[in-house]
N, C-alpha and C positions, 0 to 999 in steps of 0.2 A: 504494500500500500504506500502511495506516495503521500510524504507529510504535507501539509498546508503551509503555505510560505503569507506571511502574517510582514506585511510592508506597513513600516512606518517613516512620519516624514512629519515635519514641523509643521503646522497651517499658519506661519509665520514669514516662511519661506521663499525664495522667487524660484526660478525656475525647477527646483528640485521639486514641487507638486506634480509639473508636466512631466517629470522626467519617472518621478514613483509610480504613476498612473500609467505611463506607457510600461513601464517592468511589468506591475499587476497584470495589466490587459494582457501581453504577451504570457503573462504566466500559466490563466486560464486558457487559453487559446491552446497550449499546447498539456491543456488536460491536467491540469494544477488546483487545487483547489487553494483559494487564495483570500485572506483577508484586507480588505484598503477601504478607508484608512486604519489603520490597526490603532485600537484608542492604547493610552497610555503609556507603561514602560514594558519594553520586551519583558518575558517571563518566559522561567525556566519551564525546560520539557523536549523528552529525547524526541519526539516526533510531532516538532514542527522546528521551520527554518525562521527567524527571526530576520528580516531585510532593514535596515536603516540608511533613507537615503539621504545621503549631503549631512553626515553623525555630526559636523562643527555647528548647522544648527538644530536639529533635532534638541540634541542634549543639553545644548548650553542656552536654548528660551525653553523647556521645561520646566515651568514653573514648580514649587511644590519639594523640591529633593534636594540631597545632598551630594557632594560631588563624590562621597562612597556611594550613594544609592545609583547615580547615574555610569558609576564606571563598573559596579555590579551588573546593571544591564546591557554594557556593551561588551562587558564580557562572554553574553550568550547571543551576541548578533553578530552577523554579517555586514560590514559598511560598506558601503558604494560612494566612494568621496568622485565629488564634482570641482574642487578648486584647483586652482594653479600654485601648483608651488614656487614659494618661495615669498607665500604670501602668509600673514595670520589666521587667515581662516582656513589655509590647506595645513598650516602648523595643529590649528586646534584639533582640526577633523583626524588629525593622524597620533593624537594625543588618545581620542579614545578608539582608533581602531587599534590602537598597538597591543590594547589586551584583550581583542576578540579572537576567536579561533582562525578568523579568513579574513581579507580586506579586498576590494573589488573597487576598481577606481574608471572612469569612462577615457582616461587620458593615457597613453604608453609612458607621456614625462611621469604623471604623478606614480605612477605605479613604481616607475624606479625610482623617484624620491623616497617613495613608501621601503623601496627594498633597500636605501642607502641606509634606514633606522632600523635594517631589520625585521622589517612588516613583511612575512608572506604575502604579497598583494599580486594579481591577476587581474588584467583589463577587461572591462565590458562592454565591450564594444556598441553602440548604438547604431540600429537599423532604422530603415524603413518602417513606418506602418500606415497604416489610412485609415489610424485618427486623429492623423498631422495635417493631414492633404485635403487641402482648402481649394488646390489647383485643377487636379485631375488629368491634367496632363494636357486638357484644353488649349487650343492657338488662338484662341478670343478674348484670351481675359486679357480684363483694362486695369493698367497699372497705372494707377495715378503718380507715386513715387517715383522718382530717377534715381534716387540714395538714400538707403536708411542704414540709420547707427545706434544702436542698442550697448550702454555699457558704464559703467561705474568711474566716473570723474578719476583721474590719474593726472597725474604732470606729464607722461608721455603721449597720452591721448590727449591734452588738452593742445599740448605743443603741434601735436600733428595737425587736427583741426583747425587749431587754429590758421598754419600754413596753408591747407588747401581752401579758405575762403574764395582767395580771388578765380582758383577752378570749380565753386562751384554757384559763384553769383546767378548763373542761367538756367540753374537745373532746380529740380523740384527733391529738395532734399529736406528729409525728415531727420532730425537730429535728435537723442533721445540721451542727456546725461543725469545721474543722479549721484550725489554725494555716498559715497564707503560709508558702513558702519557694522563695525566689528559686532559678532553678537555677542552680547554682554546677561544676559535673560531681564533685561529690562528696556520693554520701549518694541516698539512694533519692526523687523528688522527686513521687510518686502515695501517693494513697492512696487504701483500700477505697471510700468516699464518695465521690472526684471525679469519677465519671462515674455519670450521672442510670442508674438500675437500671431497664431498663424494667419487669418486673415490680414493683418497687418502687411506679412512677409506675402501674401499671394498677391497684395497689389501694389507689392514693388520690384523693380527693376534687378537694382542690386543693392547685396548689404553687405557695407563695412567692415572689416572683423581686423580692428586692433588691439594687440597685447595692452597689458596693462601696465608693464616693466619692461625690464630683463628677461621675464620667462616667453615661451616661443609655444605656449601651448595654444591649439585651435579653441576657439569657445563650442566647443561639440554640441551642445543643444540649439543654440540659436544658428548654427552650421550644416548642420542636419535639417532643422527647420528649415532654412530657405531653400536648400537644395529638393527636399520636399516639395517643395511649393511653389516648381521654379526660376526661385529668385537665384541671379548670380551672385556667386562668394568671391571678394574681393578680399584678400588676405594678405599680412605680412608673411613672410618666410616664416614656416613653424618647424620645431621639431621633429615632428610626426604628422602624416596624414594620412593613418590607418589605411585604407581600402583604396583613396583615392586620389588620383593622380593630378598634380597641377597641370594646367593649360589644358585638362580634357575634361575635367567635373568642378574646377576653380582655379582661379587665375592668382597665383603667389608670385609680390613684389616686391623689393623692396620699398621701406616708404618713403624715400627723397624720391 
């Protein structure tokens, strides 16, 4: 008998909602019996899998516990970390997967940052599904967007944008920044913006994907979304691009 895989995820959160729901869905799909959103703190039990996605904020806006109580429960879960290392919140999230049995990251960097600490970590690659696909593959959808930019106020991003003003005074560009805020478990830590709007991305053209540092990891959900949804990926040079190839599924430049 196959255990029940019981996915938990902050309702606090940005894009790791869309990201636990597409797990769930595929989990049933392939004959799983699956709880979402699984309320409270994972609990022990040899036959079920315990999923926690984006652990840096699940655990740390959990109201109500202590940080024994919280690192007891990620002792019996599986994390799926979503950040880019080399940032605070990919520090936290690997803070408590370090004492779960398995670590599961969407990024091939994060994974080896996970395995520089030690972390048995393994990538989860993020697919396809159609209950992203806002598009259909349709040749008549109107994109009213020329540019859209989804992503968390940085000195590297701002500099960049800032730069390409004068290329893009002609075009219909949707700019989308909001201020970092570490989660701290006080104060609401999502906003409207943080998770890629599939509608949003099917009627636009192309979307922006700049680093937020030094680290070179692709934003894999908002990346997947657009390609989803036929929007072009316009990207810095990353690290890794899993499955797909620059100049044939997205267009990788430098950004001078």
């Amino acid at each position: 008998m196959n255990p029940p895989y019981y996915v938990y995820v902050s309702d606090r959160g940005s894009a790791s909602g869309t990201v636990a729901a597409l797990i769930a869905e595929t989990l049933a799909e392939l004959g799983h019996d699956s709880v979402f959103p699984a309320p409270g703190l994972p609990e022990p039990g040899r036959h079920r899998v315990n999923l926690v996605v984006a652990p840096h904020e699940f655990f740390s806006l959990h109201r109500g516990h202590s940080e024994r109580e919280l690192l007891d429960a990620a002792r019996m879960s599986v994390t799926v970390g979503m950040e880019q290392p080399g940032t605070a919140r990919f520090d936290l999230g690997a803070h408590y997967a370090s004492v779960g049995p398995m670590a599961l990251d969407i990024s091939r960097e994060g994974v080896d940052a996970l395995g520089r600490r030690g972390i048995d970590a393994t990538q989860l690659q993020l697919g396809y599904h159609p209950s992203w696909d806002r598009w259909g593959g349709g040749p008549n959808r109107q994109r009213l967007t020329d540019l859209l930019f989804l992503g968390m106020m940085t000195a590297h991003r701002n500099h960049l944008l800032s730069e390409a003003v004068p290329l893009l005074w002609d075009c219909n560009a949707d700019i989308r920044l909001w201020e970092d805020s570490e989660p701290t478990g006080s104060g609401p830590n999502s906003t409207p913006e943080a998770g890629a709007d599939m509608d949003t991305l099917a009627s636009s053209r192309v979307l922006l994907d700049l680093h937020r540092g030094e680290g070179q990891s692709l934003d894999w959900p908002s990346v997947l979304a657009a390609i989803v949804n036929g929007c072009l990926v316009v990207t810095e040079p990353s690290a890794d691009y899993g499955p797909l190839l620059p100049g044939e599924h997205l267009i990788a430049a430098p950004s001078d």
